[in-house]
C-alpha positions as semicolon CSV with decimal commas, in nm:
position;residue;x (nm);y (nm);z (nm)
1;X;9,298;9,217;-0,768
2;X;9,146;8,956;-0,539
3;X;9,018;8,655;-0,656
4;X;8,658;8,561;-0,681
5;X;8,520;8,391;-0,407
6;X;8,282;8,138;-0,393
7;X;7,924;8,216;-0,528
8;X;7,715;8,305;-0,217
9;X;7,439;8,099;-0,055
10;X;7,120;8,119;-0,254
11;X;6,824;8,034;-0,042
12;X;6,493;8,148;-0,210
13;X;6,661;7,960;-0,549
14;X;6,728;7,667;-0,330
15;X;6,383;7,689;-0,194
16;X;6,272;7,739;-0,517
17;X;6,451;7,473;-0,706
18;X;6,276;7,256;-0,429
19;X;5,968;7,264;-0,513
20;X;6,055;7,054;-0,857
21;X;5,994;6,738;-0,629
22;X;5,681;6,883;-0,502
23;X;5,737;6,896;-0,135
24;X;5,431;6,936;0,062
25;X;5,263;6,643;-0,059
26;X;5,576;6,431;-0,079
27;X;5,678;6,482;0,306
28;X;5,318;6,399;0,425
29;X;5,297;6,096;0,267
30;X;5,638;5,976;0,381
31;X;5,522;6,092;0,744
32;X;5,178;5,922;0,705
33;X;5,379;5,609;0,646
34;X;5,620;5,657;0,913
35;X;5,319;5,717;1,171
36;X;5,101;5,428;1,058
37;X;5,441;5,190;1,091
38;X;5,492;5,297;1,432
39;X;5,126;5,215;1,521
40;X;5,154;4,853;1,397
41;X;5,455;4,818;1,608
42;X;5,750;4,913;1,388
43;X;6,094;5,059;1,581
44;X;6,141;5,396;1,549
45;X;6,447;5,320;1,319
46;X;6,206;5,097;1,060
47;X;5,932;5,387;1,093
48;X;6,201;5,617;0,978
49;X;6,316;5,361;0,699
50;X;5,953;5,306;0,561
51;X;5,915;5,703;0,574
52;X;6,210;5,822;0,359
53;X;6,126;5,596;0,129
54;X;5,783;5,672;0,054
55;X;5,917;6,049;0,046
56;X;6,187;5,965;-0,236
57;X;5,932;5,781;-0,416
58;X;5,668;6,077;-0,420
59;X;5,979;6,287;-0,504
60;X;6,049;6,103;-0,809
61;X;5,650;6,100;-0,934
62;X;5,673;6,518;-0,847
63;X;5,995;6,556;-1,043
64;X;5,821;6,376;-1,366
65;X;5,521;6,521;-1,339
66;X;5,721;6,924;-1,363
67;X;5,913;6,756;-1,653
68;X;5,628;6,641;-1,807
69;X;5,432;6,979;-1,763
70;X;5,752;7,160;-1,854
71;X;5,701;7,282;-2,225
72;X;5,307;7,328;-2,132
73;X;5,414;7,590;-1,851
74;X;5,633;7,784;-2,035
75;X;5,478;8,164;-2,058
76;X;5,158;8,012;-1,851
77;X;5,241;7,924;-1,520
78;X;5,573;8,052;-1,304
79;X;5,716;7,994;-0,979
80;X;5,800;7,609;-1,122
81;X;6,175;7,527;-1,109
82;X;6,220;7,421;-1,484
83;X;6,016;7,681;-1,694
84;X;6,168;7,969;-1,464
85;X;6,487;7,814;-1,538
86;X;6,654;7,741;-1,194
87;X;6,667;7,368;-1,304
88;X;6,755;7,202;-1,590
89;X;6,526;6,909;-1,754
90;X;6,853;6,713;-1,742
91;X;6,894;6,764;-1,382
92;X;6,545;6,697;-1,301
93;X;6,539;6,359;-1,467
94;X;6,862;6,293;-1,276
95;X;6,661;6,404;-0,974
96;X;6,384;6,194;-1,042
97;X;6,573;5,853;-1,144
98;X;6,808;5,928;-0,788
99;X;6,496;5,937;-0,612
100;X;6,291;5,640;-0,753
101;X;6,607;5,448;-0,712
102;X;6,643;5,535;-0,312
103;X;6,309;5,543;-0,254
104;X;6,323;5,115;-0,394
105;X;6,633;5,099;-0,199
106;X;6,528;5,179;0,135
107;X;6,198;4,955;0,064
108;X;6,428;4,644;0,088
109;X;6,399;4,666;0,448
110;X;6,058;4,544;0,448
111;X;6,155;4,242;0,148
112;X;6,025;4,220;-0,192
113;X;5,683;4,205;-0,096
114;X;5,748;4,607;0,017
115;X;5,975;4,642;-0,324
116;X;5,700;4,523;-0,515
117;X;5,392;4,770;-0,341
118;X;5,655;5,021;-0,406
119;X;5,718;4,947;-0,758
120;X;5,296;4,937;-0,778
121;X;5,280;5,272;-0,595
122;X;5,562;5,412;-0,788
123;X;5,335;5,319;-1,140
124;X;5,064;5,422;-1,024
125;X;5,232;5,800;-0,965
126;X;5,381;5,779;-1,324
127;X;5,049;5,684;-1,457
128;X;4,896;5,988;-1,308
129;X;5,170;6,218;-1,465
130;X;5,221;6,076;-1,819
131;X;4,868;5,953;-1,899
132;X;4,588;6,043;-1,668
133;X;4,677;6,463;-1,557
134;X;4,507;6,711;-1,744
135;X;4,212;6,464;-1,789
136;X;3,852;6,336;-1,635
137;X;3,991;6,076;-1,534
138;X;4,276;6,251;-1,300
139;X;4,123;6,139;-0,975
140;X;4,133;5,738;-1,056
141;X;4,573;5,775;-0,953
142;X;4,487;5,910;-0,652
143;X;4,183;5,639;-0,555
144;X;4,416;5,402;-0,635
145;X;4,752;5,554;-0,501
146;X;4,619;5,678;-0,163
147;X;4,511;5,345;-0,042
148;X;4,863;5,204;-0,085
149;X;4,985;5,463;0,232
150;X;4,838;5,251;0,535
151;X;4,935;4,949;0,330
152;X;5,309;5,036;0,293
153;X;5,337;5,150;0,639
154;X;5,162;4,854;0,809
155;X;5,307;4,537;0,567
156;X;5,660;4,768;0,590
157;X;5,651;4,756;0,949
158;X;5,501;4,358;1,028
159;X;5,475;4,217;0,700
160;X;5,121;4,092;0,708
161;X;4,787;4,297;0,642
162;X;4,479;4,269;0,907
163;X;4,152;4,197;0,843
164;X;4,082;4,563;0,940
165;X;4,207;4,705;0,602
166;X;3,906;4,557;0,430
167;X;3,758;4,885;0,587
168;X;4,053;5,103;0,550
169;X;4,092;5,072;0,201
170;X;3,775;5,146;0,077
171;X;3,787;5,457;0,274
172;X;4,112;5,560;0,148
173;X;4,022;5,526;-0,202
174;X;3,690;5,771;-0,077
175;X;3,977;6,024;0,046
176;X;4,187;5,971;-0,245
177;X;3,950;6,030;-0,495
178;X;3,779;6,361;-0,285
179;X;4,201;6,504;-0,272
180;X;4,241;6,466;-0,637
181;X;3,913;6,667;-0,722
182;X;4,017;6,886;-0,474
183;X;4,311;6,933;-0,630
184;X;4,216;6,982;-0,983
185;X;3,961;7,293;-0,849
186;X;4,305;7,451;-0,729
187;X;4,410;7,442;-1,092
188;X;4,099;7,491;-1,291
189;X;4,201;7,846;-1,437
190;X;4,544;7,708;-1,554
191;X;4,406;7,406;-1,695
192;X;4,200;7,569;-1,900
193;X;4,433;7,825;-2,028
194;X;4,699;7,497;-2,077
195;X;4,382;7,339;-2,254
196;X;4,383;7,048;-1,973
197;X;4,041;6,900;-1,910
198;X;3,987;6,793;-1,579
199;X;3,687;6,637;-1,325
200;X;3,669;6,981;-1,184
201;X;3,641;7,168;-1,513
202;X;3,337;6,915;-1,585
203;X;3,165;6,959;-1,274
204;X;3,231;7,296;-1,225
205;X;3,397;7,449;-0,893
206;X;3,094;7,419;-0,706
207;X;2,918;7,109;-0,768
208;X;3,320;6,973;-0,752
209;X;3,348;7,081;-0,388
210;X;3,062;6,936;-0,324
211;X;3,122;6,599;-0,446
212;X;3,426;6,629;-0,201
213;X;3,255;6,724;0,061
214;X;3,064;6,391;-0,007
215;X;3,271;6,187;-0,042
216;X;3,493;6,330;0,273
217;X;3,158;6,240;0,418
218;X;3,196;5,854;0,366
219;X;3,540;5,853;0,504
220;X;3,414;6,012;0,808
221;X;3,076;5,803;0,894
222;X;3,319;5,444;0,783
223;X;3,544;5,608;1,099
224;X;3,331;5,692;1,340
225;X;3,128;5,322;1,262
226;X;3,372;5,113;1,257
227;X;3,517;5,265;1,576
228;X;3,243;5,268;1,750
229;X;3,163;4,927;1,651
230;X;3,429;4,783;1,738
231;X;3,400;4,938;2,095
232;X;3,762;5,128;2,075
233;X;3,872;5,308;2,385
234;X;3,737;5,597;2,438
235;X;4,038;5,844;2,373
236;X;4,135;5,715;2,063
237;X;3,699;5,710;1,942
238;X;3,730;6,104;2,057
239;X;4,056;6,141;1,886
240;X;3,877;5,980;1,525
241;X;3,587;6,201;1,619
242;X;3,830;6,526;1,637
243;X;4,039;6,436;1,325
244;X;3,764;6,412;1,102
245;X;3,680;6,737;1,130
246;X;3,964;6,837;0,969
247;X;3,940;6,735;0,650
248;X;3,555;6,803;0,682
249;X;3,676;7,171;0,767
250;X;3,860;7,146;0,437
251;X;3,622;7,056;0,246
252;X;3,370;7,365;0,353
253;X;3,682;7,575;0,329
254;X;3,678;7,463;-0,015
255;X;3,260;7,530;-0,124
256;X;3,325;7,888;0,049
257;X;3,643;7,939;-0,196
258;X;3,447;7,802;-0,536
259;X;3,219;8,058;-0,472
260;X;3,432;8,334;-0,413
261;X;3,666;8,206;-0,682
262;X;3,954;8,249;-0,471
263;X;4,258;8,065;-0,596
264;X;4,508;8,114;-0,287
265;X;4,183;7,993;-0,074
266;X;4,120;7,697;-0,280
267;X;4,471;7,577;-0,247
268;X;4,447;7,629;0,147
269;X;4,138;7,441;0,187
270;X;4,369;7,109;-0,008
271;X;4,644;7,107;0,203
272;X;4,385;7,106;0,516
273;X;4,206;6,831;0,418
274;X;4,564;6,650;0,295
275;X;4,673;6,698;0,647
276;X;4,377;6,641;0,774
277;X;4,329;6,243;0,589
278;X;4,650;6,195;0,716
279;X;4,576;6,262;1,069
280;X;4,261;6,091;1,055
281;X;4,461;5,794;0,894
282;X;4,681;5,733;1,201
283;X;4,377;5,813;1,471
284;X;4,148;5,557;1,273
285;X;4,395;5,286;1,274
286;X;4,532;5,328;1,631
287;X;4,159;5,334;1,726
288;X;4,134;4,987;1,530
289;X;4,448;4,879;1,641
290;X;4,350;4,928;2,042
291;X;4,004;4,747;1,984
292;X;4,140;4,481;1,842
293;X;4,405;4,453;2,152
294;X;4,137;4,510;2,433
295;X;3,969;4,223;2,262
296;X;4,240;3,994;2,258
297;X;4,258;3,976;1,852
């Protein structure tokens, strides 16, 4: 009889154990940052650097927050890693300590001022995940957490912060706030069958993606002012223009899903506007970023 061979190749449970450090999110963050260090002048090399370890950092604060939700999902939600039981709980806290620990690691490259945003950025994420998910207050992580993106990038990449961030950060925390309501109207039936409360379940879907679409708003007009303002040239004022229809989209994409009640719509209409802050992110400071050299700054 021939021996066994080795077990085969398992892709979907591979791509379905993967999800346990939440993916999506995780890489656009760590791109975000890898963009925005480029535009303040970072090497390629120290873009790549800053990237990664924003990515293992949101890995970690996606692996705790499926092993916090873990004995809440079982028999309610599937397609999650650790109730359908392709990973362990012991594995996924192994996952999530490896990839805080990385994540800190790779932030020495920009000293221990970048150690310590990333230790801030990394509470922040366990905040939202052991205290503030499944509550009104879900969204104050994100206004906080969001900000911290251009900041890790840009101090990562020169170690100083500009003057123009007194903008930027305002208008993150507008973004982050209008992606974490976002997010919790993607949830809203699960959260109530889990017996979360959440922003969204408060509001309602509708009045909920409207407030985003407000608030998405904001972000938009501080953009297109402060760019215009500040007399950017005029491809990069087009390319802020272009980009903030995106999350704008997003956020219509969104009302039109609330009233159909349209789960797998919903969802869409978060990851456009996720990708959408992010381009507008990188436009809106290489718009700022061009002024500020046409003017000698």
């Amino acid at each position: 009889m021939d021996a066994p061979g080795p077990p085969a190749f398992d892709l979907p449970r591979l791509v379905a154990a993967a999800r346990l450090v939440h993916p999506f999110p995780s890489l656009l963050d760590g791109a975000v940052v890898a963009l925005i260090a480029l535009v303040a002048g970072g090497s390629p090399p120290l873009a790549l650097v800053l990237g990664a370890s924003m990515t293992c950092l949101q890995f970690c604060i996606g692996a705790v927050n499926d092993i916090v939700d873990a004995p809440f999902d079982e028999g309610i939600r599937s397609g999650k890693p650790i109730p359908d039981g392709i990973v362990s709980p012991r594995r996924a806290r192994v996952v999530a300590a490896a990839a805080a620990v990385i994540g800190l690691v790779l932030a020495l490259v920009g000293g221990p001022g970048l150690v310590l945003l990333a230790l801030v950025g990394l509470g922040i994420g366990l905040a939202y995940d052991l205290l503030a998910k499944g509550t009104t207050l879900s969204w104050l992580p994100f206004a906080i957490g969001v900000p911290l993106l251009p900041l890790y990038g840009w101090y990562g990449a020169t170690g100083d912060v500009p003057g123009l961030f007194l903008v930027v950060v305002p208008a993150a925390a507008n973004a982050g706030t209008a992606l974490a309501i976002s997010n919790t109207i993607v949830d809203m039936e699960r959260d109530e069958e889990a017996g979360n409360r959440s922003i969204a379940l408060a509001l309602g879907a509708g009045r909920a993606s409207g407030v985003v679409l407000v608030l998405h708003l904001v972000v938009a007009f501080l953009a297109v002012a402060t760019t215009l303002a500040l007399g950017a040239p005029t491809g990069w004022t087009l390319a802020v223009l272009v980009s903030t229809l995106v999350p704008l989209g997003g956020a219509v994409l969104g009302i039109a899903a609330a009233a159909r009640e349209a789960t797998g719509l919903r969802e869409l209409a978060f990851e456009v506007q996720a990708v959408g802050t992010g381009l507008l992110a990188v436009a809106w400071l290489c718009a700022l970023s061009a002024s500020q050299a046409a003017a000698g700054v």
